[in-house]
C-alpha positions as CSV (number, residue, x, y, z in Angstrom):
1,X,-13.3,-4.4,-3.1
2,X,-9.3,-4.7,-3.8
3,X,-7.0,-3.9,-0.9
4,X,-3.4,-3.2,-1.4
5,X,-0.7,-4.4,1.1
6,X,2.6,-2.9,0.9
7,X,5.3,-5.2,1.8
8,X,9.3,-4.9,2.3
9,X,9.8,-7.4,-0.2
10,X,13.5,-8.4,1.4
11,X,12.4,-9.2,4.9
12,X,11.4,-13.4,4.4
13,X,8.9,-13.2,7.1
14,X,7.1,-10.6,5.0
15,X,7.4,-12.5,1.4
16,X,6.5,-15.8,3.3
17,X,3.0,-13.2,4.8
18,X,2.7,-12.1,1.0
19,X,2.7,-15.6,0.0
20,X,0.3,-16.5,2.9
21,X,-2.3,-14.4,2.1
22,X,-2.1,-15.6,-1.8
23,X,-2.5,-18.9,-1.2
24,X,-5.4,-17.9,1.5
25,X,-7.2,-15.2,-1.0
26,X,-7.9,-17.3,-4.2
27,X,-11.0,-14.7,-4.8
28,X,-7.4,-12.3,-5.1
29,X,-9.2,-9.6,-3.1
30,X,-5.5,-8.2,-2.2
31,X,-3.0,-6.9,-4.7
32,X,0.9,-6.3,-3.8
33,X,3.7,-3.9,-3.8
34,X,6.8,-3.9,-2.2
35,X,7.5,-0.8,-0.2
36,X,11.0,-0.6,-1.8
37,X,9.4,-0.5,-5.1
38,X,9.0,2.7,-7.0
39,X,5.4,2.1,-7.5
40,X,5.4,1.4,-3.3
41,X,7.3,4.6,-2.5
42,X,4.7,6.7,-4.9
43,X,1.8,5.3,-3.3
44,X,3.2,5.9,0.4
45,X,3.7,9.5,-0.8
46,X,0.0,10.2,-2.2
47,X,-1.1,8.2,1.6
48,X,0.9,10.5,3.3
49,X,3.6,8.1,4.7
50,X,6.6,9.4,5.4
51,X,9.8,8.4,3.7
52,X,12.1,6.8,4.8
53,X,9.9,3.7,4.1
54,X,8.6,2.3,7.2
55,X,9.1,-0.7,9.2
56,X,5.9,-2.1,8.8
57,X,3.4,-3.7,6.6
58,X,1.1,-1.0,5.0
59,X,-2.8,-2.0,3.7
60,X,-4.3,0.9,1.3
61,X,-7.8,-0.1,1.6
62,X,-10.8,2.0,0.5
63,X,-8.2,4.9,0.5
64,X,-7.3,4.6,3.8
65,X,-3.9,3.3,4.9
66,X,-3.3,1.2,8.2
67,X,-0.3,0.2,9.4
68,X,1.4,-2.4,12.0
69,X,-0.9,-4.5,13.8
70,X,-4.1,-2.6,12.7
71,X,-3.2,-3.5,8.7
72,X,-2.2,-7.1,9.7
73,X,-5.6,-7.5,12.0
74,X,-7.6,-6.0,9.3
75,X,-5.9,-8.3,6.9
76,X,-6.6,-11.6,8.8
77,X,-10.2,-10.3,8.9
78,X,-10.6,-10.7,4.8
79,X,-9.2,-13.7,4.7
80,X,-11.5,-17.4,4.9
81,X,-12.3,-19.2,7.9
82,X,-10.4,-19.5,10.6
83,X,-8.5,-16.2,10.1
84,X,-10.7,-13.7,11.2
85,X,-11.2,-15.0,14.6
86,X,-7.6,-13.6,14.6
87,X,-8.7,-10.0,14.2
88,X,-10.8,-10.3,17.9
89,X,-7.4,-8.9,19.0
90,X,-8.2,-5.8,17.7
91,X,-9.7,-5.3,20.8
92,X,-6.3,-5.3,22.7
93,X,-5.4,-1.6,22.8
94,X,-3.8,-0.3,19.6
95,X,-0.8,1.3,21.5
96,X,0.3,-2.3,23.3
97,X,0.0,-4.6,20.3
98,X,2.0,-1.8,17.7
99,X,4.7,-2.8,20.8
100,X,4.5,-6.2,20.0
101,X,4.4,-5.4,16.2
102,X,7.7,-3.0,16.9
103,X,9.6,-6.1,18.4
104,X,9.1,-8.2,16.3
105,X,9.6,-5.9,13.4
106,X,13.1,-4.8,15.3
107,X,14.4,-8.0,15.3
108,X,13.0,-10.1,11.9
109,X,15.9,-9.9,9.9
110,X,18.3,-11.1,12.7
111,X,16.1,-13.9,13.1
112,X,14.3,-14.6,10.0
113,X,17.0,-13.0,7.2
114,X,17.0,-11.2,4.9
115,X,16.5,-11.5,1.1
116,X,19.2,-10.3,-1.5
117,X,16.3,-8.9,-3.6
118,X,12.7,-8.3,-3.5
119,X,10.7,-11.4,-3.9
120,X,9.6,-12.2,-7.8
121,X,6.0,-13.3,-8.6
122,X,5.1,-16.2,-10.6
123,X,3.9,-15.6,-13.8
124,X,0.1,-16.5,-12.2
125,X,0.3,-14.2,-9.7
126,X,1.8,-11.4,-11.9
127,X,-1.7,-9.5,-12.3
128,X,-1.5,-9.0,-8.6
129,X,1.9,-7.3,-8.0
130,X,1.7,-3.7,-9.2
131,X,5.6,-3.2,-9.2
């Protein structure tokens, strides 16, 4: 089964997840998009996300989409050993880690940057970018 995570590909903290999970998913379970892209945008509109993009990470996964902490929880989960012992904090009630997930969202470009353009895939890893 392929998942697709939709990233904003200027934020470095999300490009530095993207290239997290590459290096952690060499079965390449996960394809990528950046939500800025036009092939991100359409695929937010046939899921039913609202434009303006959101602030978030999105995960399109057996046409579902999750969002926030659930698609970085359910994320961690696919991913080898030790990473899904992260997604036990799924049990923390949705409404107080999305908080967190807000906060730190809020304030990522102040304290990670922010990229001048989206970030570009290596020729290897080209298959699993859609856009």
């Amino acid at each position: 089964m392929s998942s697709l995570i939709l990233f904003d590909g200027l934020c470095n903290v999300c490009s530095g997840s993207v290239q997290f999970v590459v290096e952690h998913d060499p079965a390449g379970r996960f394809q990528f998009a950046s939500l800025q892209s036009a092939t991100g945008r359409r695929l937010l509109r046939e899921h039913g996300v609202a434009e303006p993009v959101p602030e978030t990470m999105v995960l399109v996964e057996d046409g579902r989409v999750f969002t926030r902490s659930t698609a970085a929880l359910r994320i961690a989960r696919r991913l080898p050993f030790p990473w899904p012992l992260v997604a036990a904090l799924m049990v923390v009630p949705r409404p107080f880690r999305d908080w967190v997930y807000d906060v730190f969202a809020r304030y990522r470009y102040r304290w990670f940057g922010k990229l001048d353009r989206c970030m570009i895939p290596t020729p290897a890893l080209r298959s699993r970018f859609l856009d």
